[in-house]
N, C-alpha and C positions, 0 to 999 in steps of 0.2 A: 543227261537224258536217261530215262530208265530203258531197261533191258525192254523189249519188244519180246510179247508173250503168244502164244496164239492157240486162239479162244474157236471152236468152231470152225477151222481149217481157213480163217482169217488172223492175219497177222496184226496184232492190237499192240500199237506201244502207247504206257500212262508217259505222261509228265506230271510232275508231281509241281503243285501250286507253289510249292516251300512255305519253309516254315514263317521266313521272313514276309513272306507277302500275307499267310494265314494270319500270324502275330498282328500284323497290321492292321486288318480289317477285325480282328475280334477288337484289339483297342478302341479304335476307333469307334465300333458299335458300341462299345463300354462307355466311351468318354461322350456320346451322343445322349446317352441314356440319363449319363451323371448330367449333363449338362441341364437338359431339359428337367430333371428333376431339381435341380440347385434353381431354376429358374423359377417352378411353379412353391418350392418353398422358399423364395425371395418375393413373390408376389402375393403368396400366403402373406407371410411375417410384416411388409410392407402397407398390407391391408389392413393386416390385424392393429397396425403401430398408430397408420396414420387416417384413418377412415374415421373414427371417434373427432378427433380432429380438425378434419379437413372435409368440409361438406362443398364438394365440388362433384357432380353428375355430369355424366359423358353421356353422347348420344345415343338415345335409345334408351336407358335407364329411367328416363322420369316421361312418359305420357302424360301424368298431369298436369304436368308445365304447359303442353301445347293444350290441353282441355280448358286451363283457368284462360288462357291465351284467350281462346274461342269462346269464351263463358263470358268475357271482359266485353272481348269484338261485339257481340252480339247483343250484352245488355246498354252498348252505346248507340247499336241501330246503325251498323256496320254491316257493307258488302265486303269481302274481300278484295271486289274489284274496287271499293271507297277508299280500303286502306293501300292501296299498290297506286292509284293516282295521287293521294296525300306525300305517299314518298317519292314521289316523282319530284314535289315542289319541292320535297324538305333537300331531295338529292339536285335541285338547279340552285336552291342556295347555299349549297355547299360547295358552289364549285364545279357543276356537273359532276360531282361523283357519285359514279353508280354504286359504290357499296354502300350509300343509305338507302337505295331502289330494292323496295318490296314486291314481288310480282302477286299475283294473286293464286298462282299455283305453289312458290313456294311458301307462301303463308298457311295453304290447304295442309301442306306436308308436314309444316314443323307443327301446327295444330294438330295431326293425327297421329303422326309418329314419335314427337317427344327430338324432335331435330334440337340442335342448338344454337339459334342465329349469333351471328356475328354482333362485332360490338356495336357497328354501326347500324345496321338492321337491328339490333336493341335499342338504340335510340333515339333512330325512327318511331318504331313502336310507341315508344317511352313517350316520345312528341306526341303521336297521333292519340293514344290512347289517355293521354293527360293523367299517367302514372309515372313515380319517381324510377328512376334509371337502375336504383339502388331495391327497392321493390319488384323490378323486371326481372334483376340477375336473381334477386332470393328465389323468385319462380322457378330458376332453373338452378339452384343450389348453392349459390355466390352471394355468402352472407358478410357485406362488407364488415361489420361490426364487428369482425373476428382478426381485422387485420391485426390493430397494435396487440392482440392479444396475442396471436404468433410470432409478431415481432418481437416481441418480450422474449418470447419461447425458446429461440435461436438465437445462440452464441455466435453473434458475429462480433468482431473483435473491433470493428472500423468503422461502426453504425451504432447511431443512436435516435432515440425517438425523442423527438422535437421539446419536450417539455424537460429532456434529460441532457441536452446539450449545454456543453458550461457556457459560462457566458464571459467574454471576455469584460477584465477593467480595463481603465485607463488609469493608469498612474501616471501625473503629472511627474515632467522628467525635473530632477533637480536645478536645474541651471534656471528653468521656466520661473521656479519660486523660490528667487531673490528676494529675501525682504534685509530691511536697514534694522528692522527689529530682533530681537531673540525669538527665542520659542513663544509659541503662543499657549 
């Protein structure tokens, strides 16, 4: 504890934070700083690598997905409440599962805001709007045709694309092919 000093005919004693506890908190501010900076240039470089790439859009990024959506809807002479009863059937014959149920509010949303329905809600859509599944996801950025192309891309060690997989023989085992004859 430090000496008690007095200041003003009042008696003031400092304690001193130390150094150990200052030390601590400037680090930490340091390693806060590095951190967040290693982050935003790992999201830089990551962007920069795989964005040419990898044409995959996150929500809110693309509104013209939800425009072509509604541009679709509407040149088929579609309510919103047409298409949220269609997926009512598509969702009883699946089973009553509600994740192919389209409401007609959230259809208004991801038409305005560029949302990113789900897979099953995209294949709803895909049903109702008698467009391929594969044409649905390119709206929103999911260009299947690039798959085997990444697949190639990456070295994995334990995988192989289907046309590059050996094929096994059969070698007839010896004993099977006896003959009374020689060599043929």
């Amino acid at each position: 504890m430090a000496s008690p000093e007095t200041r003003d005919s009042h008696q003031v004693s400092f304690e001193p934070i130390g150094v150990e506890r200052t030390a601590f908190w400037v680090l930490w501010t340091l390693n806060m700083q590095a951190a967040t900076q290693k982050r935003q240039e790992l999201k830089a470089s990551l962007t920069a690598e795989f964005s040419s790439q990898v044409s995959v859009e996150r929500v809110g990024e693309s509104p013209r997905s939800g425009e072509r959506l509604k541009q679709i809807r509407i040149r088929l002479g579609m309510t919103t409440r047409d298409v949220a009863a269609y997926s009512q059937r598509i969702s009883s014959e699946e089973g009553e599962n509600e994740d192919y149920c389209i409401s007609n509010a959230w259809l208004t949303q991801v038409e305005n805001t560029g949302s990113v329905p789900s897979v099953h809600k995209l294949f709803s859509l895909s049903v109702i709007y008698r467009q391929s599944f594969g044409d649905l996801l390119r709206l929103f950025g999911v260009d299947l045709t690039k798959i085997e192309n990444h697949q190639l891309s990456l070295p994995l060690p334990n995988t192989y694309p289907p046309h590059l997989v050996p094929q096994a023989r059969i070698v007839p085992s010896p004993s099977l092919c006896t003959s009374t004859r020689g060599p043929v």
